[in-house]
N, C-alpha and C positions, 0 to 999 in steps of 0.2 A: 538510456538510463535516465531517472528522472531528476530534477536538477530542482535547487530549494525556489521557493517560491508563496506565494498565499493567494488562495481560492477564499474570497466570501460567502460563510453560507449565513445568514442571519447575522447575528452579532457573530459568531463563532468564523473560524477560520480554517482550513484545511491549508497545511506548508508542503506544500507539494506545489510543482510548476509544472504546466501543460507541457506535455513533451510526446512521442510516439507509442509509451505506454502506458499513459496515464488512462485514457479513456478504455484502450482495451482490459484493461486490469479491473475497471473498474462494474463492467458488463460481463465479467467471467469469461474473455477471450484472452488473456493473458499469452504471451509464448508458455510452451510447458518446463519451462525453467522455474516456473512460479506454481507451486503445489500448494492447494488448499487455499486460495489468496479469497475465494468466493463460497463461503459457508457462511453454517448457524454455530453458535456460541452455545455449552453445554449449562447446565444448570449452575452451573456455579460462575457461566460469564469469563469462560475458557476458550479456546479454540487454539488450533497451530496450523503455522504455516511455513512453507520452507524457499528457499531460493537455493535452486539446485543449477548450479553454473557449470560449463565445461571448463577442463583446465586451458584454457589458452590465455599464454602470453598477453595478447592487449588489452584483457581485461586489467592483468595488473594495474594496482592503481589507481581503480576508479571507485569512487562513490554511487552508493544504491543510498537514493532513500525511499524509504518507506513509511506505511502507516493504516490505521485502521479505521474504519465508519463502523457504529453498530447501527443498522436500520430497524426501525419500530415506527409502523404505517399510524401510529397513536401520537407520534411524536412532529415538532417540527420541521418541515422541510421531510421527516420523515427519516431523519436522522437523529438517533436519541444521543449518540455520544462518536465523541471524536478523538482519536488518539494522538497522544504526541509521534513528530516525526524521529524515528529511529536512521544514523546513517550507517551504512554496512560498510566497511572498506577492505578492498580485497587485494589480499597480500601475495595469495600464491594458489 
């Protein structure tokens, strides 16, 4: 699970920490627990995505975080915007 952290991109920052899913989430090899984590945003700058977890016990407890790049090959780094980190915690 990913754990808080900061990636430098330019002045800007991604708060995410290098962890075992960080890079594959980020190349659209996600586990399939992670639905939609790799699209386009619809005309109004929308998209969804889901974390689909099995019920088991030792997840209880644990923190997911998350977060989004919008890429635009027009932009810096080729990243036009970067979202704040969301933490998910899971209860049951």
């Amino acid at each position: 699970m990913a754990t808080p952290g900061v990636i430098p991109i330019d002045s800007r920052h991604v708060r995410l920490g290098f962890d075992a899913l960080l890079l594959p989430s980020m190349i659209g090899e996600a586990p399939s627990v992670f639905s939609n984590y790799v699209g386009t945003i619809d005309a109004n700058g929308r998209a969804r995505a889901a974390i689909n977890l099995p019920q088991l016990p030792p997840l209880i407890g644990l923190d997911l975080h998350t977060m989004f790049l919008v890429l635009d090959f027009a932009a810096p780094n080729w990243i036009l915007r970067i979202s704040n980190t969301v933490v998910v915690h899971i209860d049951r």
